[in-house]
C-alpha positions as CSV (number, residue, x, y, z in Angstrom):
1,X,19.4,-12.3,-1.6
2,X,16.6,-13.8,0.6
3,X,13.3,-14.9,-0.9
4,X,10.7,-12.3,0.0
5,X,8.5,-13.2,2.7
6,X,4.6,-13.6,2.4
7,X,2.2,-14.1,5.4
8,X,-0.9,-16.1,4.4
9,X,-3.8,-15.7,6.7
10,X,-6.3,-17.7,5.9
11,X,-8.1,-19.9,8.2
12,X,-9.8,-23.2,5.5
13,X,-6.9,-25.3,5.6
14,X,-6.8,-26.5,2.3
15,X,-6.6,-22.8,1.0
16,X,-4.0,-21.9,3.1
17,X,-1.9,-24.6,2.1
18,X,-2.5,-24.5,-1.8
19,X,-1.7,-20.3,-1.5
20,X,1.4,-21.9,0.3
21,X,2.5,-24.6,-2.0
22,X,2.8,-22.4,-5.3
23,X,4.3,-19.6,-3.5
24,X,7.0,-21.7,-2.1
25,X,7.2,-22.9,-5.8
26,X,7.8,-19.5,-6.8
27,X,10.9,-18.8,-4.5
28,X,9.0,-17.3,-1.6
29,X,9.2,-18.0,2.0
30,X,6.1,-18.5,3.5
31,X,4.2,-18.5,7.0
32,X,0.9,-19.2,7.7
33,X,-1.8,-18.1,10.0
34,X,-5.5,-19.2,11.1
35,X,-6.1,-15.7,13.1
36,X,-5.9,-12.1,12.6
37,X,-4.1,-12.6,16.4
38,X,-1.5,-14.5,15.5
39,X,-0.2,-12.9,12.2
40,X,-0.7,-9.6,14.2
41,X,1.6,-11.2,17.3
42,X,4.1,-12.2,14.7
43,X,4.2,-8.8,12.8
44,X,6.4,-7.4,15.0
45,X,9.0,-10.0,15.6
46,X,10.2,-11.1,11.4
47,X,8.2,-8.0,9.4
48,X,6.9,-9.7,5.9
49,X,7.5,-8.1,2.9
50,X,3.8,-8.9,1.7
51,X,0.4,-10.1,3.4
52,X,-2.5,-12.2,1.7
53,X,-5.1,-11.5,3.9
54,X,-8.6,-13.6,3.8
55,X,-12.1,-11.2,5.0
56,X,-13.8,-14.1,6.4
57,X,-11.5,-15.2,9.5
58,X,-13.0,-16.6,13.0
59,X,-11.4,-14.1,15.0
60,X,-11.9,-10.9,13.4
61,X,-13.2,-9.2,10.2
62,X,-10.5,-9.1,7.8
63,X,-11.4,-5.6,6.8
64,X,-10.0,-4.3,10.2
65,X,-7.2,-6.3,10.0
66,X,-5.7,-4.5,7.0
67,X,-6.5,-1.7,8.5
68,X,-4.2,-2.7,11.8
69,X,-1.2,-4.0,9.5
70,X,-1.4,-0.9,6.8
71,X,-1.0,1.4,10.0
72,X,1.8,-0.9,11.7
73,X,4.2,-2.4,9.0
74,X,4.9,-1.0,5.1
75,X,4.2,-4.5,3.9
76,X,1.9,-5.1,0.7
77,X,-1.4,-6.7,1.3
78,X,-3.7,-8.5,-0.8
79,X,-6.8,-9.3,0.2
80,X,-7.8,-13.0,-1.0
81,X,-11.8,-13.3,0.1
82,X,-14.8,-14.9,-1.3
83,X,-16.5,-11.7,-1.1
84,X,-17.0,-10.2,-4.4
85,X,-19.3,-7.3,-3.3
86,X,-17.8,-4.0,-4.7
87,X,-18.3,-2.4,-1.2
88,X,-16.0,-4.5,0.2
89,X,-13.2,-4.5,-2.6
90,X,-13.0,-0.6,-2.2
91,X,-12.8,-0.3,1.4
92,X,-10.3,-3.1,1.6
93,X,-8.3,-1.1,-1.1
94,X,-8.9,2.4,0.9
95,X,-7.5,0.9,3.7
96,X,-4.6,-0.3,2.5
97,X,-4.9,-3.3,0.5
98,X,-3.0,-3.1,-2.8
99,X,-4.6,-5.7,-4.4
100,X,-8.0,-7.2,-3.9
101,X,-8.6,-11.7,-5.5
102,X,-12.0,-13.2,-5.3
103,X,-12.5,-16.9,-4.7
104,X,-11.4,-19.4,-6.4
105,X,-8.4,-18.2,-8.0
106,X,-6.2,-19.3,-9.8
107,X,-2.6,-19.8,-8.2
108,X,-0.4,-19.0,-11.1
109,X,-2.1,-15.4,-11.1
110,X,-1.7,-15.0,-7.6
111,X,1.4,-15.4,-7.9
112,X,1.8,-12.7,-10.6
113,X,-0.4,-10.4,-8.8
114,X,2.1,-10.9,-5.4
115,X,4.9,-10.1,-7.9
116,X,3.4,-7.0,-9.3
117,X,3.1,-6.0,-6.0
118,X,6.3,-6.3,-5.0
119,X,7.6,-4.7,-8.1
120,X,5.6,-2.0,-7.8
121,X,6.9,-1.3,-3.9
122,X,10.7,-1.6,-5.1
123,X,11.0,-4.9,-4.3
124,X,12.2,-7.9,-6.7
125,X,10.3,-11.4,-6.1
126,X,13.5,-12.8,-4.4
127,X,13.3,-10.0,-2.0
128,X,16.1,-7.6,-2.1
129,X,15.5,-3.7,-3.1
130,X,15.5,-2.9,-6.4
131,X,17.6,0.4,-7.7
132,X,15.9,3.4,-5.9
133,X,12.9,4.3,-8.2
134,X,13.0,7.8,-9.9
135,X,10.2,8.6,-11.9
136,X,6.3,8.4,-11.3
137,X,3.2,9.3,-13.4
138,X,-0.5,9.7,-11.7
139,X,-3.1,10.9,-13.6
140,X,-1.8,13.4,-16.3
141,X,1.1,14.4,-13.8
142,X,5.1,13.0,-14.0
143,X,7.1,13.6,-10.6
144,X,10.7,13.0,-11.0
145,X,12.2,12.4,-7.7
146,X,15.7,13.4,-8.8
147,X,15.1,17.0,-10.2
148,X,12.3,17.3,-7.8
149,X,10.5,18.5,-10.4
150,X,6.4,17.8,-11.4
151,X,5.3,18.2,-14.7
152,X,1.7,18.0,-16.6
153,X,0.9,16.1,-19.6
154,X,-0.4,20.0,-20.9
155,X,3.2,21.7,-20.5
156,X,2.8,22.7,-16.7
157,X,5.8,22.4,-14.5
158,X,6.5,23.3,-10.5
159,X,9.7,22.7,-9.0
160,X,8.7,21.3,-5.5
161,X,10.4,21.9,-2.1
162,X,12.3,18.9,-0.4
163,X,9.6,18.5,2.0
164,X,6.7,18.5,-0.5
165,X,8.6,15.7,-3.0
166,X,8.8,13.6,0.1
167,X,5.1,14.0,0.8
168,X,4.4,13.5,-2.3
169,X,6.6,10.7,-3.3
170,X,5.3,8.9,0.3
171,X,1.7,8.9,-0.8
172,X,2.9,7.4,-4.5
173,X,4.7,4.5,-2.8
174,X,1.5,3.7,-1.1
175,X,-1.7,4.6,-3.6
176,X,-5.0,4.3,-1.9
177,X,-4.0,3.6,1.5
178,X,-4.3,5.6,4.7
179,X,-1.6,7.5,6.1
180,X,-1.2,9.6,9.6
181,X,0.4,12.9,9.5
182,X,3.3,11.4,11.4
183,X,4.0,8.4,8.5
184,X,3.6,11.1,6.3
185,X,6.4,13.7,7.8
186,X,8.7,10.2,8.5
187,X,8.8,10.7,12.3
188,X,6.6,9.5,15.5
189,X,5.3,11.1,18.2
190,X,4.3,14.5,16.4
191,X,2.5,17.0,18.0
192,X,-1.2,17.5,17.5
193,X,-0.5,21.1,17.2
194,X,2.3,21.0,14.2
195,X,0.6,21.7,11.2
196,X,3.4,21.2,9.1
197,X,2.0,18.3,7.0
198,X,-1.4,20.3,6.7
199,X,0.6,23.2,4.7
200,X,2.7,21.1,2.6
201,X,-0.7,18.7,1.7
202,X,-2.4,22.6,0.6
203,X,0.7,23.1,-1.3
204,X,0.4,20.1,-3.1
205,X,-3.6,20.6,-3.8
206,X,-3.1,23.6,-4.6
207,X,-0.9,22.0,-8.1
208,X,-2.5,18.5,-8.6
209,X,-6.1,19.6,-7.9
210,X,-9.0,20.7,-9.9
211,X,-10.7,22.0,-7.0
212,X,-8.3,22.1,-4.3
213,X,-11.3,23.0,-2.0
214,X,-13.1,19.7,-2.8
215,X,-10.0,17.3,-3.8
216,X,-10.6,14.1,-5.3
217,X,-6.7,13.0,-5.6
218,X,-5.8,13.6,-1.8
219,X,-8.2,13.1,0.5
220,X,-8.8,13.8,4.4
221,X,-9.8,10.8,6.1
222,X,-10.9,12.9,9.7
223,X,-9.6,11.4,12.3
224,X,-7.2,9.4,10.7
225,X,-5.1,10.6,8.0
226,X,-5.0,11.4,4.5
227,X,-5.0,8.6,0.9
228,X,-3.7,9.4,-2.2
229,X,-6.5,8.0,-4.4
230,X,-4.9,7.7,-8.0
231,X,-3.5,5.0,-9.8
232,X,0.6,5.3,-9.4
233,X,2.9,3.8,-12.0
234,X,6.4,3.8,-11.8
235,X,9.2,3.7,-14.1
């Protein structure tokens, strides 16, 4: 199997090449970039499997480039910044960052916090797929993919349609980021006036939600999309 592939952007040097120098330790192929520009020119000619994404680059804010990369490749992302502000670790999260690592780190836990990334998006550190998960639990809730079943920790069990497990099982792969109606139904160029993902999202409130009127596990992000704000664990 190939080693998995991790863009660094990070534009001090020295930072860059130390993220570099214990990833490659690690088995992973690396490329590094000083500009949002460049990483985002690259993105579409070798996809990474992962990005580590500094906030504070000369080109752009880093904030709005997770934001471009969540919306054009189904990489991870972690954001690696020296800002520790709360504010900014939850909207680099709600925008797609699956991990968020204050300056100065330590490289050996970067390194385990690119792994549990990986793991947790079906991919082993060297990276090839690992066998096709099955089982998820959010909250007090257990989907299993197989038997397209959902069950609460309190008993409660709904047997969901084909079309709401793969709703459902795309907004577990990818926790707290934000995803279009057309990512969400697996195909481009929907039409604005197919409201096919706006049922099946009700269906699925109407289950998970204590309010489906006011939901707090999927939300509508107007104008863009919808996240699935809970804590995922597979297994």
């Amino acid at each position: 199997m190939p080693p998995a592939l991790i863009y660094v952007i990070e534009d001090e040097l020295s930072i860059a090449r130390l993220v570099q120098s214990v990833l490659v330790e690690f088995g992973f192929e690396v490329e590094c970039f000083h500009t949002g520009a460049s990483a985002l020119s690259r993105l579409p000619v070798r996809r990474p499997d992962l990005c580590i994404i500094d906030l504070g680059l000369p080109d752009m804010d880093g904030i709005d480039l997770v934001r471009q990369i969540s919306q054009q490749s189904p990489c991870g992302l972690l954001i690696l910044s020296g800002r520790g502000h709360s504010a900014d670790r939850i909207m680099g999260l709600e925008l797609g960052g699956d991990d968020y690592v204050t300056k100065p780190f330590e490289p050996r836990e970067l390194v385990a916090r690119v792994r549990s990334i990986l793991r947790r998006r079906g991919q082993v550190p060297g990276g090839g797929q690992s066998e096709s998960r099955r089982v998820a639990r959010f909250l007090n809730w257990t989907l299993d993919c197989s038997a397209n079943t959902l069950r609460s920790d309190e008993g409660g069990e709904h047997v969901l349609g084909v079309a709401e497990v793969q709703v459902l099982r795309t907004f577990l792969e990818r926790p707290h980021q934000i995803l279009t109606r057309e990512q969400l139904v697996g195909r481009r160029g929907l039409s604005p006036l197919d409201r096919s993902i706006d049922v099946r999202i009700s269906r699925l409130r109407r289950k998970i939600e204590d309010d489906p009127l006011d939901p707090r596990i999927i939300k509508t992000v107007y104008g863009a999309g919808y996240v699935f704000s809970a804590t995922v664990i597979w297994g």
